[in-house]
C-alpha positions in Angstrom: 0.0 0.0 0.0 3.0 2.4 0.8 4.7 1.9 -2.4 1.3 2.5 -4.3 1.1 5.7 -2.7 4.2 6.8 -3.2 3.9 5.7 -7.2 1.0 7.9 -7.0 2.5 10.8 -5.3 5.4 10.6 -7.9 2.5 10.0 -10.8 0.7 13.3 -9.2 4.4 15.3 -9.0 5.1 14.4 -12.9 2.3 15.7 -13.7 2.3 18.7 -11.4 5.4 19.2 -12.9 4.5 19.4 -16.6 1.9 21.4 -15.7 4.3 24.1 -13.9 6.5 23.8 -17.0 3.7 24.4 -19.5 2.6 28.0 -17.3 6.4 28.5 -16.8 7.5 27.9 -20.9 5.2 30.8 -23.4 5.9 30.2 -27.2 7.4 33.5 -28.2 6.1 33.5 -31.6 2.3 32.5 -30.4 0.7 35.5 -31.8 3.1 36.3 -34.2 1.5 33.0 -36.1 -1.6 35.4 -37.2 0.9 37.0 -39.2 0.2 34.6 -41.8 -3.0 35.7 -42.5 -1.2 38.6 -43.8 -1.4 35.9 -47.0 -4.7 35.9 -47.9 -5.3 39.4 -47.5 -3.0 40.2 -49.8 -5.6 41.5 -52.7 -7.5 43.7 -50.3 -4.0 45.5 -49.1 -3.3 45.4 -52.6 -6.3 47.0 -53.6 -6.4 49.4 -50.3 -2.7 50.7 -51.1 -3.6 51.8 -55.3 -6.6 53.6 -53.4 -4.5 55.4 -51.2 -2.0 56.2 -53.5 -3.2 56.3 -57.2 -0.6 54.0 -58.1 -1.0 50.8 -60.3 1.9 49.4 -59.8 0.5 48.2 -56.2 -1.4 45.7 -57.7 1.9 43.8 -57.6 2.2 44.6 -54.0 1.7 40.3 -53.7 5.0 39.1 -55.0 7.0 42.4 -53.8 5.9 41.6 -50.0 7.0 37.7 -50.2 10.1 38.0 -52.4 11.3 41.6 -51.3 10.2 42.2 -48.0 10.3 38.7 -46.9 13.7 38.5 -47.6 14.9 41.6 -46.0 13.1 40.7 -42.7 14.7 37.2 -42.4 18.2 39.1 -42.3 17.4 41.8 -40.1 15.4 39.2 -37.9 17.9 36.8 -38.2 17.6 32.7 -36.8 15.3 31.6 -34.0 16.4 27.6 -33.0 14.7 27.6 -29.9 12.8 24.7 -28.8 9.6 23.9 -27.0 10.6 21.3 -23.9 9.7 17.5 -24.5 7.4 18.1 -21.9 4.8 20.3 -23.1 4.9 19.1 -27.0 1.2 16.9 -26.4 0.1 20.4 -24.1 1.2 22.7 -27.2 -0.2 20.4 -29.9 -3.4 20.2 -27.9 -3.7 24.2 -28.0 -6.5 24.7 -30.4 -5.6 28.5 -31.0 -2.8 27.3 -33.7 -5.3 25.4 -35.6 -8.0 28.3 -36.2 -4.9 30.2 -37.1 -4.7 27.8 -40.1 -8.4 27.2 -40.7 -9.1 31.0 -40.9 -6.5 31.0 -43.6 -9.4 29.7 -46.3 -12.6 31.6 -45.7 -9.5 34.9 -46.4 -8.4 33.0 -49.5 -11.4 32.4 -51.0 -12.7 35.8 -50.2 -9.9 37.3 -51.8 -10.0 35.2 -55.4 -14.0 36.8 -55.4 -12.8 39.8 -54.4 -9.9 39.3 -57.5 -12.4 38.3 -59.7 -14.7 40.7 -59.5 -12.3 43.2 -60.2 -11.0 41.2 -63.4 -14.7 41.2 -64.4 -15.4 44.7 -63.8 -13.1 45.7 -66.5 -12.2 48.7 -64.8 -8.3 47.5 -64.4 -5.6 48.0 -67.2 -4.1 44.6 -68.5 -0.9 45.5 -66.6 -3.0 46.1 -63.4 -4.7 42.7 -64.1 -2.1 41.0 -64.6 -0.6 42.1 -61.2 -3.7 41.2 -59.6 -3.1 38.0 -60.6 0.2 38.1 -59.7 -0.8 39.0 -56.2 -3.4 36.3 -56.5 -0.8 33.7 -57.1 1.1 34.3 -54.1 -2.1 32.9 -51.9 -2.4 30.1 -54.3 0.9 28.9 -53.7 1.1 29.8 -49.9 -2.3 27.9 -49.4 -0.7 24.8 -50.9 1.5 25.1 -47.7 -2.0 25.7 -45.2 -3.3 22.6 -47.4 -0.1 20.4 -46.9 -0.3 21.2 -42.9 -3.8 20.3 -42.4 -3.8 17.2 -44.9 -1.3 15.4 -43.0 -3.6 15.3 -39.9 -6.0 13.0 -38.8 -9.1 14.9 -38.6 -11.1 14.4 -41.5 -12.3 18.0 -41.4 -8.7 18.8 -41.1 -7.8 16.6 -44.7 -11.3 18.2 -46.1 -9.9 21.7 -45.9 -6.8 20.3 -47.2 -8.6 19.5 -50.5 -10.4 22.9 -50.3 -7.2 25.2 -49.4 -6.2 23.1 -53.1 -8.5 23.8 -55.5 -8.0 26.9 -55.7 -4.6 26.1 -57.2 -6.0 22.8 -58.9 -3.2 20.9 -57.7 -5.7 18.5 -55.8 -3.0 15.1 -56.8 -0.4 16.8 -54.5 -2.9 15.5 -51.0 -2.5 11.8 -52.7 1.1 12.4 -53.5 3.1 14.1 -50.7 1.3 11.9 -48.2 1.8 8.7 -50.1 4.7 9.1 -52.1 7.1 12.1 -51.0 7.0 10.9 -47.6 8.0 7.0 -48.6 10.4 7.8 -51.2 12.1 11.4 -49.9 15.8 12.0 -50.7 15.7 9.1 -53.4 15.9 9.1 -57.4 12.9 7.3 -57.4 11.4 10.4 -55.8 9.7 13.4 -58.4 9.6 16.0 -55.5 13.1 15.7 -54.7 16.0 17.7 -56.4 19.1 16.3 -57.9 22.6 17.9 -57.8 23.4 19.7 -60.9 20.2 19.7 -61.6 18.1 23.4 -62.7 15.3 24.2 -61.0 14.0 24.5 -64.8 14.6 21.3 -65.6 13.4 19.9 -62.2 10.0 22.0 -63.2 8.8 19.7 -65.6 9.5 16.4 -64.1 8.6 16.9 -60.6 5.1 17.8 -62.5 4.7 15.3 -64.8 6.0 12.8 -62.1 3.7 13.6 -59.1 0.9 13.1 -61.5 1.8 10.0 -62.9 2.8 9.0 -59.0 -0.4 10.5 -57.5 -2.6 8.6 -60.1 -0.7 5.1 -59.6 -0.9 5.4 -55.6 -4.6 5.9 -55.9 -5.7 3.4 -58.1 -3.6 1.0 -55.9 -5.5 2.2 -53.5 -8.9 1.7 -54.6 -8.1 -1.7 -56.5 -7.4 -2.7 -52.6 -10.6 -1.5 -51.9 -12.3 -3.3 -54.5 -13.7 -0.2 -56.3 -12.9 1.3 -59.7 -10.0 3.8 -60.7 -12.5 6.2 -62.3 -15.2 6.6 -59.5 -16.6 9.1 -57.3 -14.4 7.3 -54.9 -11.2 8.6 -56.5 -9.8 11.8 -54.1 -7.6 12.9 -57.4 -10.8 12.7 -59.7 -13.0 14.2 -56.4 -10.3 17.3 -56.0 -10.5 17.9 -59.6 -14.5 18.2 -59.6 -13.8 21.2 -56.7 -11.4 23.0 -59.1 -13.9 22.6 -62.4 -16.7 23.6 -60.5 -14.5 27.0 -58.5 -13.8 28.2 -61.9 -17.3 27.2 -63.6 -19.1 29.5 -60.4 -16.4 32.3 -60.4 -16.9 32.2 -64.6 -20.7 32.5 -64.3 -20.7 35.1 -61.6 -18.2 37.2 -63.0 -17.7 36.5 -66.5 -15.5 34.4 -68.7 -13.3 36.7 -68.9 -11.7 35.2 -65.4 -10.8 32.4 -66.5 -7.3 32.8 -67.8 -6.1 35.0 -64.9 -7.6 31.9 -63.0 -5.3 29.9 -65.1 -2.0 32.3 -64.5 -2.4 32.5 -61.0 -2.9 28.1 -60.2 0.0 28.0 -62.6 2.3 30.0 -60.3 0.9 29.2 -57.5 1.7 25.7 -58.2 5.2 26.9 -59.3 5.7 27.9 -56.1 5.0 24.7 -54.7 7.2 23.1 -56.5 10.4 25.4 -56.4 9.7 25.3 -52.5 10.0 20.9 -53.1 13.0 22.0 -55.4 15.2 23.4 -52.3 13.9 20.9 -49.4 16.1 17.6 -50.3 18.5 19.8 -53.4 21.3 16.8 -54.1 20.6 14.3 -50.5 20.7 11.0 -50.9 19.6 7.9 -48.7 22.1 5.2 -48.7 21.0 1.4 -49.7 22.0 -1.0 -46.6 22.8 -4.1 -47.3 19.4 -6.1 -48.3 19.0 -3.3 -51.1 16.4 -1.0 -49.3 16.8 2.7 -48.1 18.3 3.7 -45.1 15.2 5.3 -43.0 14.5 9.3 -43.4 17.1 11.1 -40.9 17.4 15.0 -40.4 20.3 15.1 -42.8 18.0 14.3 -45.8 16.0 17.7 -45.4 17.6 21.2 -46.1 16.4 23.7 -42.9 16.3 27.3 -42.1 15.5 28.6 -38.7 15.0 32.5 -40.5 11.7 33.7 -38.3 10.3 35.7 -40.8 9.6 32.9 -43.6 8.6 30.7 -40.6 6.1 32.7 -39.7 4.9 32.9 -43.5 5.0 29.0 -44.0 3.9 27.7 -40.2 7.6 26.2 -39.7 7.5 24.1 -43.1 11.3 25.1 -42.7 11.9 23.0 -39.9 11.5 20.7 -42.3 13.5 17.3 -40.8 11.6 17.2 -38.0 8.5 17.3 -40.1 9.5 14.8 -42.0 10.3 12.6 -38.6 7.4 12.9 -37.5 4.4 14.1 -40.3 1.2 14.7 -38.0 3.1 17.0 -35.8 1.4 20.2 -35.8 3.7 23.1 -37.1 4.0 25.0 -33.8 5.8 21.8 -32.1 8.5 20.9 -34.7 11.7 21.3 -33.5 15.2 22.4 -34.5 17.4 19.6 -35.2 21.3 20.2 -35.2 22.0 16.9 -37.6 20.5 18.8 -40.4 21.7 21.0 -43.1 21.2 24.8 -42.8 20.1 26.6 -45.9 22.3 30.3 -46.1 18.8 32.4 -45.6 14.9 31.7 -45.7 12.9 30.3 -48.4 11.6 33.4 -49.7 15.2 34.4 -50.7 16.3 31.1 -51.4 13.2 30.7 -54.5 15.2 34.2 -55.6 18.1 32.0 -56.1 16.7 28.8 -57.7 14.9 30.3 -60.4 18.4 31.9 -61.6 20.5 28.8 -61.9 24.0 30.5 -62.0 23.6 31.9 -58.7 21.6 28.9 -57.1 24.9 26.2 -58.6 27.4 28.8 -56.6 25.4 29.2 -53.6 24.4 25.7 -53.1 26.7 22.9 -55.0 29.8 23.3 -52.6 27.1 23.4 -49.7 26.2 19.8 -50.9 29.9 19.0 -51.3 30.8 19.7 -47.7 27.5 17.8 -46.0 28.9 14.9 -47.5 32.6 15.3 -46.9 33.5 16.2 -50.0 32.2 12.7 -51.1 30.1 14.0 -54.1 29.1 10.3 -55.5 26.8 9.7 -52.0 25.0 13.2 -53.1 21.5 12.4 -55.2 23.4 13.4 -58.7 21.3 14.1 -62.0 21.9 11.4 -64.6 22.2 14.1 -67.2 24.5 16.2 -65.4 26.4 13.5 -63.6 29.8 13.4 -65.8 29.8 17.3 -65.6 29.1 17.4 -61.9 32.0 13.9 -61.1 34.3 15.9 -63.4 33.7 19.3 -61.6 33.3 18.2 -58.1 35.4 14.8 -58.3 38.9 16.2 -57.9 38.1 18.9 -55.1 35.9 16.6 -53.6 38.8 14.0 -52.9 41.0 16.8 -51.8 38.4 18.5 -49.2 38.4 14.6 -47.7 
């Protein structure tokens, strides 16, 4: 009876002390999450600031805040690596608040595409204006693909419904089937589309990270459904069912506002999408898993994910940069993932670093050597390019053996 009570005295102090510790620890960056729904907004500021001013060239205000200001504020801001305690992780996951600061994300985004279509079918804008509407538009496109990827790897199934609804806006529904099922299995591999290959453009990653998810996305599904003893081309297909939401967005927005819509509809998914898949482009540029012995990949570790600990694109992308950890451990809401030391660091934020992938040159200079020295200047155990592998063995090769 005495050691019973004293198990539950110590059950009763463990728990008194996580409880102190959660009232003792404050997430510093707990309010500065609702800074992401500076995102969605972006069309209304837009619009409010050529209203103030007079000036057009505000409709562009969209990619100008995320590539130009974004930027600037993860230098001056500089690297937060903090953690939360072990101890509080379930207690902060628990905390409700982060998750209405991602649901309130869509009711924004779709108020702003009305709000952007409207104006497109108002004629009252220039071309040029229109086209930096849809600009601006594109930038919540894209960003929502990272509000969809953080609620579709929950459990909830309200949580994986706005997933699918945070996507068709972009009409890149496949990606819920694809990241899930196939990223996640087949990360840091060649056998993986969403993963980047050393010496490889982000130009000619664009194409067959695209073509590849699709042709993935579709295989995993019908898999799935075979299993399931239902048919490939069904209501039951979430591809097919993702699709339907996009054709029927664009059909509404089309009637309400005019045909006219529909190819700024068009520019901005296409970017948006872009954006998605420049963001996959720097994640896992040129890491490899290792076969062991029996022939199968080693299992996911922190050095297969490129990080970034800059606050301001953190804030902007609910910690998608803390990306090993997310990849450790994919239902973890973004406010818990952690800093891990074992992973690469990326020289600045994403926002800067989609500056420098879209401009080869610069990205090769900034990030090749980068690669080089993760794996002690071993460059054949970096994921190289078929196509670029005798100019990257006879580049890297030499100095490669020397820097080991």
């Amino acid at each position: 009876m005495a050691s019973m009570g004293q198990a539950a005295g110590l059950a009763a102090g463990g728990a008194h002390s996580a409880a102190e510790q959660q009232v003792d620890w404050r997430d510093p960056k707990r309010y500065a999450w609702l800074l992401g729904l500076i995102v969605p907004l972006l069309p209304f500021m837009a619009w409010g600031l050529v209203q103030a001013s007079g000036v057009a060239a505000f409709w562009f205000f969209g990619p100008v805040l995320v590539f130009g200001l974004f930027p600037l504020l993860d230098v001056i801001r500089g690297l937060d690596s903090t953690n939360p305690p072990d101890s509080v992780i379930k207690w902060l996951e628990g905390d409700r608040y982060y998750r209405w600061c991602t649901y309130v994300f869509l009711p924004l985004q779709y108020a702003g595409l009305v709000f952007a279509c409207w104006k497109w079918g108002s004629a009252s804008l220039g071309i040029v204006a229109e086209i930096g509407l849809a600009l601006t538009v594109s930038m919540v496109s894209g960003i929502a693909i990272n509000t969809a990827h953080e609620l579709g790897h929950k459990r909830a199934k309200l949580e994986r419904l706005l997933s699918k609804v945070a996507l068709a806006q972009s009409g890149y529904g496949h990606f819920y089937i694809e990241h899930n099922r196939g990223h996640h299995v087949r990360v840091a591999t060649p056998e993986d589309p969403a993963s980047a290959r050393l010496g490889e453009s982000f130009w000619a990653f664009l194409p067959r990270t695209v073509i590849g998810s699709l042709r993935s996305s579709w295989h995993l599904e019908a898999v799935r459904l075979r299993r399931c003893g239902k048919r490939t081309i069904s209501i039951h297909n979430d591809i097919l069912q993702a699709w339907a939401m996009t054709a029927i967005l664009y059909a509404a927005l089309a009637v309400a506002f005019g045909p006219i819509v529909l190819p700024f509809l068009l520019m901005q998914a296409a970017i948006g999408a872009s954006l998605l898949e420049v963001v996959n482009y720097l994640e896992h540029y040129g890491l490899l898993r290792q076969r062991r012995d029996d022939g199968r990949y080693e299992r996911t570790r922190p050095e297969h994910s490129w990080n970034s600990n800059n606050v301001a694109s953190n804030v902007l992308l609910y910690h998608l940069q803390r990306h090993s950890d997310h990849h450790a451990n994919p239902t973890r809401r973004y406010q818990a993932l952690r800093h891990m030391d074992e992973a690469p660091q990326l020289p600045t934020g994403y926002a800067g670093m989609i500056l420098l992938a879209i401009i080869p040159p610069v990205w090769r200079r900034v990030m090749d050597h980068r690669v080089l020295e993760h794996y002690q200047g071993q460059v054949t155990r970096a994921n190289i390019s078929p196509r670029a592998r005798r100019r990257v063995l006879a580049r890297y090769g030499s100095a490669g053996q020397a820097a080991a």
